[in-house]
C-alpha positions in Angstrom: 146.3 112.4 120.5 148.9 110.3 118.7 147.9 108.4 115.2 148.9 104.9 115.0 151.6 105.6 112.9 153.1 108.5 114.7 153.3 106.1 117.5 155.0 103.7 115.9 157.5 106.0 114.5 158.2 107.0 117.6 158.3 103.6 119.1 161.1 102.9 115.9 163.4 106.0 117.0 163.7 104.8 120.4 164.3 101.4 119.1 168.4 100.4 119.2 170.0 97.6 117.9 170.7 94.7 120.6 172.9 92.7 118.3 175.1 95.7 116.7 178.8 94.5 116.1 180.6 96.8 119.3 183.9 97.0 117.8 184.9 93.7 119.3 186.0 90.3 117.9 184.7 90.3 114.3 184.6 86.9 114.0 182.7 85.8 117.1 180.3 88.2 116.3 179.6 87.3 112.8 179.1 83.7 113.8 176.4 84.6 116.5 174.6 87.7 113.9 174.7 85.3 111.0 173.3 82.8 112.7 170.4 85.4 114.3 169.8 87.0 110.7 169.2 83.6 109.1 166.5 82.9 111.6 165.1 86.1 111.2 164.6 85.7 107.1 163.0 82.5 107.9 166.3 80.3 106.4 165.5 77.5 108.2 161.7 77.0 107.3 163.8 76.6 103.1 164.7 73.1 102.2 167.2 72.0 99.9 166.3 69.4 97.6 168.0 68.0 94.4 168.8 71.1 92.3 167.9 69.2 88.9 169.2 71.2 86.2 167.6 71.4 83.1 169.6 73.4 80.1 167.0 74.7 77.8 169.3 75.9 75.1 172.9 76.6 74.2 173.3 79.8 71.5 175.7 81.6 69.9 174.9 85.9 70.4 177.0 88.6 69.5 180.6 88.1 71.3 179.4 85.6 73.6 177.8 82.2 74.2 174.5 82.3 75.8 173.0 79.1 78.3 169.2 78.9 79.2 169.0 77.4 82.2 166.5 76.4 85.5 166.8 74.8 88.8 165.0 73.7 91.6 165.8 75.3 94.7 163.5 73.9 96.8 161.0 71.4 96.1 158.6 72.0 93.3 160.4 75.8 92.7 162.1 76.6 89.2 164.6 79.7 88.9 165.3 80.9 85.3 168.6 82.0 84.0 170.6 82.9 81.4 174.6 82.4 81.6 176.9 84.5 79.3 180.4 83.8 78.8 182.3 86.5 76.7 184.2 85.2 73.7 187.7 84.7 73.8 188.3 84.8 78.1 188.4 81.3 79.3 187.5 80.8 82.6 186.1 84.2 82.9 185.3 85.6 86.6 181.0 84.9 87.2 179.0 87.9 88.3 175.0 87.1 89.6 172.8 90.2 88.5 169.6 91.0 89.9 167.3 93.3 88.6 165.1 95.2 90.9 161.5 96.4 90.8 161.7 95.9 87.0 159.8 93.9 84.7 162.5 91.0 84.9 166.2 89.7 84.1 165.7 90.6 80.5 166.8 94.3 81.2 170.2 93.0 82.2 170.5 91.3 78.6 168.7 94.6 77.1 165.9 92.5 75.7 161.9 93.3 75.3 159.7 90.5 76.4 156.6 92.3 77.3 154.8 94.4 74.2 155.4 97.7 73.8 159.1 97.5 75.9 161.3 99.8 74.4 165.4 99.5 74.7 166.3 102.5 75.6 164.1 103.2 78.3 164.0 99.4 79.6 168.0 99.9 80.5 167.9 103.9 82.0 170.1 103.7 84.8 173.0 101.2 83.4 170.4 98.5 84.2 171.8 96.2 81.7 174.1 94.5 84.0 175.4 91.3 82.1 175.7 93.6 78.8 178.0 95.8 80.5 179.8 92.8 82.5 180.8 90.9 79.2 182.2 93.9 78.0 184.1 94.1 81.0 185.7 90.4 80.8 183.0 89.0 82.9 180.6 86.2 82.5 177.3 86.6 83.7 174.4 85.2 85.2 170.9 86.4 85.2 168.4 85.6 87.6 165.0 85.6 87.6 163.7 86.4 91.1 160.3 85.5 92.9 157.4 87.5 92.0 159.6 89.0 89.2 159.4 88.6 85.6 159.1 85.0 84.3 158.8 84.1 88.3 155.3 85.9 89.0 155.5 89.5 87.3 154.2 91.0 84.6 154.2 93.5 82.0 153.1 95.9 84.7 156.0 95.2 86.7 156.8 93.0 90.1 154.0 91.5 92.0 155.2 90.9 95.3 152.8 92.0 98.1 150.7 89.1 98.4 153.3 86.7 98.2 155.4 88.4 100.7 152.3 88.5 103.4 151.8 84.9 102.5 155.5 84.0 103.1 155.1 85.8 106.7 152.2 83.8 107.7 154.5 80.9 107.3 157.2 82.2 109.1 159.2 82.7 106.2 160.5 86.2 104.5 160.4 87.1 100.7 163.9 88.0 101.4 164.7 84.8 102.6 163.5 83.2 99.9 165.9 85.7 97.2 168.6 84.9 99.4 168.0 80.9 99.3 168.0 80.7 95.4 171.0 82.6 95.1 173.0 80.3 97.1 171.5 77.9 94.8 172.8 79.5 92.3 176.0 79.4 93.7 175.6 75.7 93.8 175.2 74.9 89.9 178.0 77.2 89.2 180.1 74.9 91.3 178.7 71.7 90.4 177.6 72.0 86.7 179.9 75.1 85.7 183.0 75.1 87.0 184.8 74.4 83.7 183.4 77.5 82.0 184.2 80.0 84.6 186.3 80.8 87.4 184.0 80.0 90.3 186.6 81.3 92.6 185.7 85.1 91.8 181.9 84.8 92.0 180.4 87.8 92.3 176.6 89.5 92.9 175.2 92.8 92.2 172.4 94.1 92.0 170.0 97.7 91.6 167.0 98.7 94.2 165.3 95.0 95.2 168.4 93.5 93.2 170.4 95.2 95.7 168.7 94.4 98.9 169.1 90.9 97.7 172.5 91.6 97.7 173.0 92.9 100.6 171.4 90.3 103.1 173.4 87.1 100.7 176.3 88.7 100.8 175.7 89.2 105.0 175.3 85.2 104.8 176.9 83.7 102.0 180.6 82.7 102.7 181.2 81.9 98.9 180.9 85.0 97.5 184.0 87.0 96.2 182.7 90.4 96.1 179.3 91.9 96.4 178.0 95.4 94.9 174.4 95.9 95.8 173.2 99.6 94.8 170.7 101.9 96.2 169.5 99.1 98.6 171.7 100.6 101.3 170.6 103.2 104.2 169.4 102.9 108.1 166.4 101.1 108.8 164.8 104.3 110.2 165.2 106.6 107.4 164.5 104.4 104.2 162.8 100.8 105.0 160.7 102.2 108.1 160.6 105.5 107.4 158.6 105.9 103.9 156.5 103.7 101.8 158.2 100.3 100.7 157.3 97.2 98.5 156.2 94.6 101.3 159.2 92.5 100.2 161.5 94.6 102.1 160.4 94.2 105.2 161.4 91.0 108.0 159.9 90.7 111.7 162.1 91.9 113.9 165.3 92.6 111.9 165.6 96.7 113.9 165.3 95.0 117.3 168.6 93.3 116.3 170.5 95.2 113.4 171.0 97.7 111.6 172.1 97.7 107.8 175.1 98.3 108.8 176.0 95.2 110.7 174.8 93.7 107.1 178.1 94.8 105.5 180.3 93.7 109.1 178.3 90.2 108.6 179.8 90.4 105.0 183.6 91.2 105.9 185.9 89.8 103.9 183.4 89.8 100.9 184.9 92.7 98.9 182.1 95.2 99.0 181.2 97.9 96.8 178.4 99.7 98.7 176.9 102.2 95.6 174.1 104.8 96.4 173.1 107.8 94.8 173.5 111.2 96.3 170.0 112.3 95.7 167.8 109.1 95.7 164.7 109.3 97.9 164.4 106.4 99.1 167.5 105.6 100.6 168.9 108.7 102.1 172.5 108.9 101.3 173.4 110.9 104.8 172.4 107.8 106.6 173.4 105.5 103.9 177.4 107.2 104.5 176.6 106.0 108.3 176.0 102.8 107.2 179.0 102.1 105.6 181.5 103.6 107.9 179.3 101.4 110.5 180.1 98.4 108.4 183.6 99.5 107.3 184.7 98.6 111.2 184.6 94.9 110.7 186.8 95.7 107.7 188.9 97.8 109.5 188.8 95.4 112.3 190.0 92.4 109.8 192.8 94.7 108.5 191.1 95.1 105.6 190.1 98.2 104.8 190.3 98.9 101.4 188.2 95.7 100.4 185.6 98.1 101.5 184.7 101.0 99.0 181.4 103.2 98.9 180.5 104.8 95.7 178.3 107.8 95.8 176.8 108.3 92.4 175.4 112.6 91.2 171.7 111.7 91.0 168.9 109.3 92.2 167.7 105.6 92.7 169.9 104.0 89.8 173.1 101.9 89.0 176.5 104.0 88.1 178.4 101.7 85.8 181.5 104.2 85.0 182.2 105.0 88.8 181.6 101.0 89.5 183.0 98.7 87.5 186.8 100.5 88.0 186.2 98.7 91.9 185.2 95.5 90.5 188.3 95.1 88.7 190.7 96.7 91.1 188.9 94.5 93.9 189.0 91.5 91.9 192.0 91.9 90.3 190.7 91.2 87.2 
């Protein structure tokens, strides 16, 4: 006799697609997926209201200015971030980085918050995104997302399983809701921060959760320049449903319709740097190679293929700066 979850691993292999992009007119099909995805990560149960900015502080660090900022993404709702603009680039291209199942944006700026944090082990991985973007040329946004850090963590880590069962019973998907305050995000940079940095080269990346989060705005925001989400990448039956995940990876319905693959199609023209590494568990890199040639057709499609790179780093579930940030600049052009 069959357990319950043998059954419903079976029930998953057999499962394909509906909504896969067929090779066909990219742009009709992005318009009817995008539309389908949004209403799968709950999109339309998210209001907007006034964002409200509050700037906390303006400081002086070492070879950049820092600004302390929140918002209100929907009603009631404050995101957290810090903006860093490197000294001596004006206008400077703007690049969103999202931590994953981490303690909080503060590794990006290689900070402690929490006692006991330690430097060098908080940033294992290149995980201190916005350092390594300012010594790039780029300006760079932390932000704090839900159940993370200042936004419901703790100095145990993430805590996002209750929220994420509580956003389902209201039809609405943790996902969703990362994806929401990002474009958000997006918005105060255009309205509020336009003069400090070139908000035609917006950027987002992101490690593990950070990268999922990547993935699924990049799939649905227009905006965006170029996206580089990092071991968040593989099919939906070898990583998401095929192991042990935080709960807020997971949205109702999403294999009936897509696989991560048609994530990256959604994104085309979004220059994309898909990164995963060779041996991380979690997101098998044989099927995480499928995935991107899957996506690469709406590239290829566009006559665009070389907007579409995938970087295959030598060991596990981390961010590989060296063999990245070459891309962003080649990419971005700047």
């Amino acid at each position: 006799m069959k357990s319950a979850r043998e059954l419903t691993v079976e029930l998953f292999q057999k499962t394909v697609p509906s909504m896969s992009y067929d090779g066909g007119d990219v742009l009709i099909w992005q318009e009817k997926a995008r539309k389908k995805l949004a209403e799968l990560l709950g999109m339309d149960k998210i209001k907007k209201c006034d964002l409200d900015l509050h700037i906390e502080y303006t400081a002086k660090i070492e070879n950049a200015t820092e600004i302390r900022f929140t918002y209100q993404s929907e009603e009631g709702y404050r995101v957290p971030c810090h903006l860093v603009l490197p000294d001596g680039v004006k206008k400077p291209p703007v690049i969103i980085t999202l931590q994953g199942h981490s303690k909080g944006m503060h590794v990006s700026l290689n900070r402690t918050v929490y006692p006991g944090e330690d430097n060098t082990e908080l940033i294992k991985g290149d995980r201190d995104f916005a350092v390594r973007a300012l010594r790039e040329g780029f300006a760079a946004v932390t932000l704090e997302m839900r159940d993370f850090g200042e936004c419901g963590g703790s100095a145990n880590g993430p805590q996002c399983f209750e929220e994420s069962m509580n956003a389902l019973l209201l039809g609405r998907t943790a996902v969703g809701e990362r994806v929401f305050d990002i474009m958000r995000l997006i918005d105060v940079l255009e309205s509020d921060f336009s003069d400090l940095t070139d908000t035609g080269c917006i950027c987002l990346m992101g490690n593990s959760g950070g990268g999922t989060a990547t993935v699924y705005t990049a799939a649905l925001e227009k905006r965006l320049f170029l996206a580089m989400p990092s071991c968040a990448i593989s099919s939906y039956k070898a990583s998401i449903g095929g192991m042990n995940h935080c709960a807020c990876n997971y949205i109702p319905h999403i294999a009936e319709y897509f696989d991560m693959g048609d994530l990256i199609c959604m994104a085309a023209p979004v220059a994309y740097i898909q990164v995963n590494g060779v041996s991380d568990p979690i997101f098998p890199i044989e099927p995480a190679k499928e995935m991107f040639a899957q996506g690469k057709r709406a590239y290829e499609a566009l006559g665009i293929p070389d907007k579409a790179v995938h970087i295959i780093g030598s060991e596990g579930h981390r961010f590989y700066a060296d063999d990245s940030w070459p891309f962003v600049h080649k990419l971005t052009g700047r």
